[in-house]
C-alpha positions as CSV (number, residue, x, y, z in Angstrom):
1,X,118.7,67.4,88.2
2,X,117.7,63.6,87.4
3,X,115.5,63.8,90.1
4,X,113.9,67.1,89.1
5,X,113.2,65.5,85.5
6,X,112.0,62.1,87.1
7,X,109.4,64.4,89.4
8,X,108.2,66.4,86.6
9,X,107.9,63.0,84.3
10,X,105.5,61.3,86.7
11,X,103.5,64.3,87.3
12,X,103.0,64.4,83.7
13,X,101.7,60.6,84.0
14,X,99.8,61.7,86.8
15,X,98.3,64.1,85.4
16,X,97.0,62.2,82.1
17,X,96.1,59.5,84.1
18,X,93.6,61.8,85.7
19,X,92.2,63.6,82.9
20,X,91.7,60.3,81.3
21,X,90.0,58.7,84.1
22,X,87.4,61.6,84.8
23,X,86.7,61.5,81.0
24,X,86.0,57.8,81.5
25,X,83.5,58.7,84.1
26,X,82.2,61.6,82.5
27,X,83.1,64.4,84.6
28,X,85.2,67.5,83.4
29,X,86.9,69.2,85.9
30,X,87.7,72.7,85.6
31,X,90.6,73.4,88.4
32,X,91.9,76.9,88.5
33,X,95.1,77.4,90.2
34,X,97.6,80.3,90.7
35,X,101.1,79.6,89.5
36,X,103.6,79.5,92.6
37,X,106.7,80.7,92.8
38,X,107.7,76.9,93.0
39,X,106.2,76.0,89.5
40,X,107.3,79.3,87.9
41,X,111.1,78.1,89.4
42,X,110.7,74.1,88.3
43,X,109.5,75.6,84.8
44,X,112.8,77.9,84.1
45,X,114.9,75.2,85.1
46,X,113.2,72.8,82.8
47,X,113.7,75.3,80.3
48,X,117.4,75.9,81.4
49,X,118.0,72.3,80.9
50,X,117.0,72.4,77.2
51,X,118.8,75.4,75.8
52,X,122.4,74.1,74.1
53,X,123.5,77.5,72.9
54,X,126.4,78.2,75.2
55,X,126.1,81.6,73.9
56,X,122.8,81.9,75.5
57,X,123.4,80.7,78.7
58,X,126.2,82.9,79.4
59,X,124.0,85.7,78.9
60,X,121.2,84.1,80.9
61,X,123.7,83.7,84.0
62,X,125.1,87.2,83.1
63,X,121.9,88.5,83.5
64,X,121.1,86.6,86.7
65,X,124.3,87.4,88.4
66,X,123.7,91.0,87.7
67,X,119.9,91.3,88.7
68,X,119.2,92.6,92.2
69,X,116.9,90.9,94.1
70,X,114.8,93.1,96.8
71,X,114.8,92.2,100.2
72,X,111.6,93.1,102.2
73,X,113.3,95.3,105.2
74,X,111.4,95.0,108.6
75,X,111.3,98.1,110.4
76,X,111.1,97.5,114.0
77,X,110.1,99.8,116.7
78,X,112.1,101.5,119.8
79,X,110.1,99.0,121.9
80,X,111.4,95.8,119.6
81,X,114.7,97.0,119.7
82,X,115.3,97.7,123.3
83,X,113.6,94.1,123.7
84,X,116.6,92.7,121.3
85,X,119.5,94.5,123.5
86,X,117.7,93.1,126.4
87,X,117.3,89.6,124.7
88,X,121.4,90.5,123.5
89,X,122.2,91.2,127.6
90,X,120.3,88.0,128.9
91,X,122.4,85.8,126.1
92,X,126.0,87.6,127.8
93,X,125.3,87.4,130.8
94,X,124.3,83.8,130.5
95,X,120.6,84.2,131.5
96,X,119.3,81.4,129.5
97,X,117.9,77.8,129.4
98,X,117.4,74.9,127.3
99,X,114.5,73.9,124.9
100,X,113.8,71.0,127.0
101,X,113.3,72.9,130.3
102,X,111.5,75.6,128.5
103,X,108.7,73.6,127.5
104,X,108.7,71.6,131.3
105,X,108.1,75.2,133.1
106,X,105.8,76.1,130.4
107,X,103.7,72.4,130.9
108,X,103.7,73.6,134.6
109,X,102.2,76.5,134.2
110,X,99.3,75.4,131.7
111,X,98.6,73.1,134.6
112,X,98.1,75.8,137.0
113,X,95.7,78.1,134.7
């Protein structure tokens, strides 16, 4: 958590460093930006960190612990899956090889294209 605050401290400084300097040279900068995921995530936390009602915060993690978050399914087709229980087949019966002599066969046969 010290870490996260020291982060968002110098990009603070960062940032008024910049807006000061292109006001020195006379430029205003407009810069649109979506809000990630990351920033909306860094945001709460900082917000987290400031609330002292103990109250509050057990609601908040009730509330958390209680939400359901939706996982995007993939739906594969028959082809996919019978290329899985093949894949699944190779693994028992041992029909593998390493990274490293993966990518020398591969080399070798860029070479002959």
């Amino acid at each position: 958590m010290v870490a996260v605050l020291r982060l968002s401290a110098c990009l603070n400084i960062h940032k008024k460093f910049f807006r000061g300097f292109s006001t020195f040279i006379g430029i205003k900068l407009k810069i649109k930006r979506m809000i990630s995921t990351t920033d909306i995530r860094n945001k709460v936390i900082d917000q987290v960190m400031a609330i002292k009602d103990g109250e509050f915060l057990r609601a908040l993690s009730d509330i958390i612990d209680h939400s359901h978050v939706q996982e995007d399914a993939i739906s594969l087709t028959e082809e996919q899956k019978v290329m899985l229980a093949m894949s699944e087949e190779d693994i028992k019966a041992g029909r593998t090889i390493d990274q490293h002599t993966l990518n020398e066969r591969e080399l070798e046969w860029l070479q002959r294209k």
